[in-house]
C-alpha positions in Angstrom: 0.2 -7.9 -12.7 0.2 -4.2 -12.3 0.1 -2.1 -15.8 0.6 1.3 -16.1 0.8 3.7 -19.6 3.4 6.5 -18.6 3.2 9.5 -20.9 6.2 11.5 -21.1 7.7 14.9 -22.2 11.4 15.1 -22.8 14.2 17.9 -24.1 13.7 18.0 -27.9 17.4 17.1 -28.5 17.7 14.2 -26.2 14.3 12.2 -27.1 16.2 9.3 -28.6 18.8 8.6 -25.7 15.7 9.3 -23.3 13.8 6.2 -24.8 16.6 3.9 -25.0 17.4 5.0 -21.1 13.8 4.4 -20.2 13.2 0.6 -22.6 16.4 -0.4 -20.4 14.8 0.2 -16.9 13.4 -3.1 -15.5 9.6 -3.2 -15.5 9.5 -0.8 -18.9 8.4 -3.5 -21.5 7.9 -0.6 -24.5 8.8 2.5 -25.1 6.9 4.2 -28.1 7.9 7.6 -30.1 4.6 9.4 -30.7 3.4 12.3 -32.6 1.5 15.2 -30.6 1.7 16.8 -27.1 3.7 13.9 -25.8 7.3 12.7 -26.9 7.5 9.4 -25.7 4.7 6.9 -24.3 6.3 3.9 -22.2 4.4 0.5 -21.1 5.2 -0.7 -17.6 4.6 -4.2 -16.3 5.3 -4.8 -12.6 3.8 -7.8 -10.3 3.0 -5.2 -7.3 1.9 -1.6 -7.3 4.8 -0.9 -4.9 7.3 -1.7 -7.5 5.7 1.2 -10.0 7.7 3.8 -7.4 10.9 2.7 -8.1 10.1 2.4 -12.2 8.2 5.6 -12.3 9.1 8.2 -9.9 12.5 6.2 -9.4 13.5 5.7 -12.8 12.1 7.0 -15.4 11.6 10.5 -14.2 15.3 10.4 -13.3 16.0 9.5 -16.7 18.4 12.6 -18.6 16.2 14.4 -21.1 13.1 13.6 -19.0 11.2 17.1 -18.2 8.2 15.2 -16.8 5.8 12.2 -16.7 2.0 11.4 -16.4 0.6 8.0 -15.6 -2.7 6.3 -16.0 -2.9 3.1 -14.3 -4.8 0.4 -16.1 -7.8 -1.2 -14.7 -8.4 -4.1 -17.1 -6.4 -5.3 -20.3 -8.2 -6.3 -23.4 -6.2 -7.6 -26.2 -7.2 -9.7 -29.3 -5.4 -13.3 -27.8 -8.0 -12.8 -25.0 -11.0 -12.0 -26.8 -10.1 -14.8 -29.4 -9.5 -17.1 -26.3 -13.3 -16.0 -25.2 -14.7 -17.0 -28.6 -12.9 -19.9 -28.7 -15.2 -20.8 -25.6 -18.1 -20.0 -26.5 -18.5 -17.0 -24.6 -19.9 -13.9 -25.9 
């Protein structure tokens, strides 16, 4: 799986409809309303890099309200069910 954390700036008055646009493309598993320099954050889930172009760029950059978008590609995923999983194990 390919993840990706898309930060994303949006038209003060159209932040809502932007985020409900954006959780509906495929690919877009989350779509979080933040505080700060950033209006939205979305979580993207993809099973090949390739597919990120037509999510990102594609989709939700076309999205109405959308003024832009920056994207930080995750390397590794660490969540609690794994780490549990690992102690579980034995592993430390």
């Amino acid at each position: 799986m390919v993840d990706a954390i898309v930060m994303i700036n949006a038209e003060s008055n159209k932040i809502n409809e932007a985020a409900q646009s954006i959780v509906e493309i495929d690919g877009v598993k989350d779509v979080y309303s933040v505080a700060g320099d950033i209006d939205l954050v979305a979580v993207v889930s993809t099973k090949a890099f390739e597919d990120l172009t037509s999510i990102i760029p594609g989709g939700i950059a076309k999205v109405d309200g959308v003024i832009n978008t920056q994207t930080l590609m995750a390397f590794k995923t660490y969540s609690d069910k794994e780490l549990s999983a690992a102690f579980d194990l034995g592993l430390d």
